[in-house]
C-alpha positions in Angstrom: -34.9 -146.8 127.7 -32.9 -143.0 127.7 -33.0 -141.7 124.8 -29.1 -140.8 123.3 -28.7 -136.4 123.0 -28.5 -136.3 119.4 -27.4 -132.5 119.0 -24.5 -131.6 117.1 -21.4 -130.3 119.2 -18.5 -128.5 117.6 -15.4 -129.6 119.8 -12.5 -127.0 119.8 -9.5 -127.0 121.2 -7.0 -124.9 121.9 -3.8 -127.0 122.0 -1.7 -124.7 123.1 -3.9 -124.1 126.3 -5.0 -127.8 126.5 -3.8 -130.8 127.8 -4.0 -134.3 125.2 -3.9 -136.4 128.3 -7.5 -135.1 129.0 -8.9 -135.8 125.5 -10.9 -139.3 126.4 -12.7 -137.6 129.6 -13.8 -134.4 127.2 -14.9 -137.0 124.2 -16.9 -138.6 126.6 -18.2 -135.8 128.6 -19.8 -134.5 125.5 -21.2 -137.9 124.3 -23.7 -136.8 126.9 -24.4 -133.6 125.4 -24.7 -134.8 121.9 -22.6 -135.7 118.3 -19.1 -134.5 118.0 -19.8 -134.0 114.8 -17.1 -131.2 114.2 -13.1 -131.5 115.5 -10.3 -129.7 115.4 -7.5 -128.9 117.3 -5.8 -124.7 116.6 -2.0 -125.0 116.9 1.4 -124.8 115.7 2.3 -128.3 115.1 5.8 -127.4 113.9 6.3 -126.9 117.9 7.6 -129.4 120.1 5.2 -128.6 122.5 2.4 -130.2 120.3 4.2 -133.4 120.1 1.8 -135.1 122.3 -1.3 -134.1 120.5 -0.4 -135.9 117.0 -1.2 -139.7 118.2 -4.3 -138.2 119.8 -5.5 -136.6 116.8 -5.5 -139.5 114.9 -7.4 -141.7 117.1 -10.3 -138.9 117.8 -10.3 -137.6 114.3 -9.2 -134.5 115.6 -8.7 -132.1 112.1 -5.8 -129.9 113.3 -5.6 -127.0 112.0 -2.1 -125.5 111.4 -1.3 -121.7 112.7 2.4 -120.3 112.0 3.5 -118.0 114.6 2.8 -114.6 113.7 5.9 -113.1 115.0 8.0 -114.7 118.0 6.0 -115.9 120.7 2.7 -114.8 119.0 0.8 -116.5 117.0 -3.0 -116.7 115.1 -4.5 -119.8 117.0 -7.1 -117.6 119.0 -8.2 -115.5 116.1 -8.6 -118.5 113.8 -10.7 -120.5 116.3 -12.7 -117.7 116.8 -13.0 -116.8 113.2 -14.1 -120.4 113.0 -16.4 -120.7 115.7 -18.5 -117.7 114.3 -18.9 -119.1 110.7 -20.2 -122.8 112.2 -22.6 -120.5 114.3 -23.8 -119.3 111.3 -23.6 -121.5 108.7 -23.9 -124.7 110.9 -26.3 -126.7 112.2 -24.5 -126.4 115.8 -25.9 -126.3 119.2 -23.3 -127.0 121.7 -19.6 -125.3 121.2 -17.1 -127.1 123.3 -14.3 -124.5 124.1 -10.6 -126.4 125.3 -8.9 -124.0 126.7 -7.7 -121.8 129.6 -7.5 -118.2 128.2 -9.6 -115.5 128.9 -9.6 -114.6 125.4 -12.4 -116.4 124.5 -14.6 -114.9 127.0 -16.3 -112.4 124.4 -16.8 -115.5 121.7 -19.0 -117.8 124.4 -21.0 -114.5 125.5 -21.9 -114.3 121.6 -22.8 -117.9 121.0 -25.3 -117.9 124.1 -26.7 -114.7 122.5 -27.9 -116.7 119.7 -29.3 -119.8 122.1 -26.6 -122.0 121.7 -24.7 -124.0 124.8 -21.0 -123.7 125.5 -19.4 -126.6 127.4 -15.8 -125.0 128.6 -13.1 -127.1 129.6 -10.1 -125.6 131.5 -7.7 -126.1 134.0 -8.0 -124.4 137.8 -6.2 -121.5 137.0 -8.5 -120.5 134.3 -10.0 -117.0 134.6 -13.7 -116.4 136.1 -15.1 -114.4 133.5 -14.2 -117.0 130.5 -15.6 -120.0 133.7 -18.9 -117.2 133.5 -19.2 -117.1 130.1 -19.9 -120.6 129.6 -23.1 -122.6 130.1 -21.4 -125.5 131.6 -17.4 -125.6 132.8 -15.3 -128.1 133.6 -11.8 -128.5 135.1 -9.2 -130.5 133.4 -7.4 -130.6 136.4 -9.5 -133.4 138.8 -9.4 -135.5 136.8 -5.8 -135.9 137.7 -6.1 -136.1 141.2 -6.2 -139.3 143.2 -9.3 -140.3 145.0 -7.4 -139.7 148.4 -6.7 -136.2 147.3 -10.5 -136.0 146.1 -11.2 -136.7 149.6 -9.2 -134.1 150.6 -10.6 -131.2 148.5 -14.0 -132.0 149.4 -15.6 -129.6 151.4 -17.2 -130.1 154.6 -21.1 -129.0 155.3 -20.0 -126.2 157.2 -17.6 -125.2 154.5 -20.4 -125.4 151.8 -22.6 -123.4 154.2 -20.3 -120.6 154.4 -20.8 -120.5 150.7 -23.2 -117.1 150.3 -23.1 -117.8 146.3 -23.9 -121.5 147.0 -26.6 -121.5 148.9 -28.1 -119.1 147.1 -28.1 -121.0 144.3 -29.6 -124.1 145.7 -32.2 -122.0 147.9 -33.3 -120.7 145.1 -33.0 -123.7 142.4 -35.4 -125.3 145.3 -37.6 -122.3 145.7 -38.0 -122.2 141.7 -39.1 -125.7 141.4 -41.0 -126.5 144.6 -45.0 -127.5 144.7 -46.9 -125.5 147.4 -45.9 -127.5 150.1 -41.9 -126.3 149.6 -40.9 -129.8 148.1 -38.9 -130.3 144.7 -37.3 -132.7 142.8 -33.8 -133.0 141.8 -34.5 -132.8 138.2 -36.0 -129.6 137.5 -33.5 -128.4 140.4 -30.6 -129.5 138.5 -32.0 -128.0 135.3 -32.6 -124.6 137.1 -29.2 -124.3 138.7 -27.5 -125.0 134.7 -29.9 -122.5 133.6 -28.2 -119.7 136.4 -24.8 -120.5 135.2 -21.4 -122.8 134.8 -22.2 -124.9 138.2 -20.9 -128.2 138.1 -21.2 -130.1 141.8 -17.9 -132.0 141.2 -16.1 -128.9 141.9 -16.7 -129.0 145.6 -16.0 -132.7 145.8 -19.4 -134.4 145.1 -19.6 -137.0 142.5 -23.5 -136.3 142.6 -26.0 -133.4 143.1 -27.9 -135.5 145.8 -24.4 -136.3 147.4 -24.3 -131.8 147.8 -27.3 -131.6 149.4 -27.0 -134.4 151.5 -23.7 -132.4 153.3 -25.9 -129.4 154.0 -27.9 -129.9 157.3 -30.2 -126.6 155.7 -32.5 -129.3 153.2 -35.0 -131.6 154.0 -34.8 -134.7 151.7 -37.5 -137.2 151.8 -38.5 -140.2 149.2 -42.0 -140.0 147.1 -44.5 -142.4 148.0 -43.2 -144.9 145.5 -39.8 -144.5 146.8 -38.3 -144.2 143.0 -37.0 -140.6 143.7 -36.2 -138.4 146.8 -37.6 -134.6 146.9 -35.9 -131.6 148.5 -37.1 -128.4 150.4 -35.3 -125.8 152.3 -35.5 -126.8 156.3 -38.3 -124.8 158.0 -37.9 -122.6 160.9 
């Protein structure tokens, strides 16, 4: 039997850069990670906008957190979550932050809770900006998980699209080349754990439901199965 991650994971969200519809796929997301042991949700809940968060709140107990606009259209949600963020790194027993939200202003506050050796699992929609998608140990877009499976389909990308990937297949070669015996050959495990290690990659994004699926579109890696056929092992085709 697995055993269950038992870390503790502070989950906040930005609600006024977060979508409520998307709560039940981030709750479960980070059951994989560890214990939401700490929730709340930065806002001002006197807005209309917010409307759909109260039910949800509720039934995650989600502590929301109440932030009066400042001035007209301005108002203290970032400061206060970051203000937050950087007391429970402190004076919490947290290792994973989850981050809701798709503003680059929190960029600077994941850069600072890696520096201490803590994760940061961002979640964001596609228009989120690259550095904040950087910053983060592990992203993940709020947005597929709206699409159909047809449209999935669609936005997969082919073999000769993931080969035209520089970044990519860098990424892999060298995941591969980090965990390979002396014959070349490496298993998907300690490949996987290498590639999180580099940065925010997250297979998914190009389509794949699985990080066996991704190399299985790129003619460049040999994949064979061990002798006892439990697992399959990867190496960069030779020449």
């Amino acid at each position: 039997m697995s055993e269950t991650p038992d870390d503790s994971i502070a989950l906040l969200i930005d609600a006024d850069n977060a979508p409520s519809s998307k709560i039940d796929f981030i709750v479960t997301e980070l059951a994989t990670h560890g214990v939401v042991n700490i929730r709340r949700a930065y806002g001002n809940w006197t807005k209309r906008g917010l409307s759909g968060w109260q039910k949800i709140l509720h039934e995650h107990a989600i502590e929301p957190v109440q932030l009066f606009d400042l001035v007209k259209g301005k108002n203290g949600t970032d400061m206060r979550l970051l203000i937050d963020a950087m007391d429970m790194l402190y004076t919490k027993d947290v290792q994973t932050f989850a981050i809701v939200s798709s503003d680059c202003d929190f960029t600077p506050l994941c850069t600072r809770i890696r520096a201490e050796g803590k994760q940061v699992v961002g979640f964001g929609g596609q228009n989120t900006p690259a550095p904040f998608i950087n910053a983060c140990t592990r992203f993940l877009y709020l947005d597929d998980e709206t699409e159909s499976e047809e449209e999935k389909r669609v936005r997969k990308s082919s073999g000769n699209q993931l080969k035209g990937n520089a970044k990519l297949m860098n990424t892999l070669r060298g995941a591969i080349d980090a965990a390979a015996d002396e014959d070349g050959w490496a298993s998907l495990g300690p490949v996987g754990a290498y590639i999180s290690n580099q940065g925010p990659f997250d297979h998914r994004t190009y389509g794949y439901s699985k990080l066996s699926d991704l190399f299985r579109a790129i003619d460049l890696f040999e994949i064979e199965k061990t002798t006892n056929g439990n697992q399959s092992i990867y190496r960069v085709r030779r020449k």
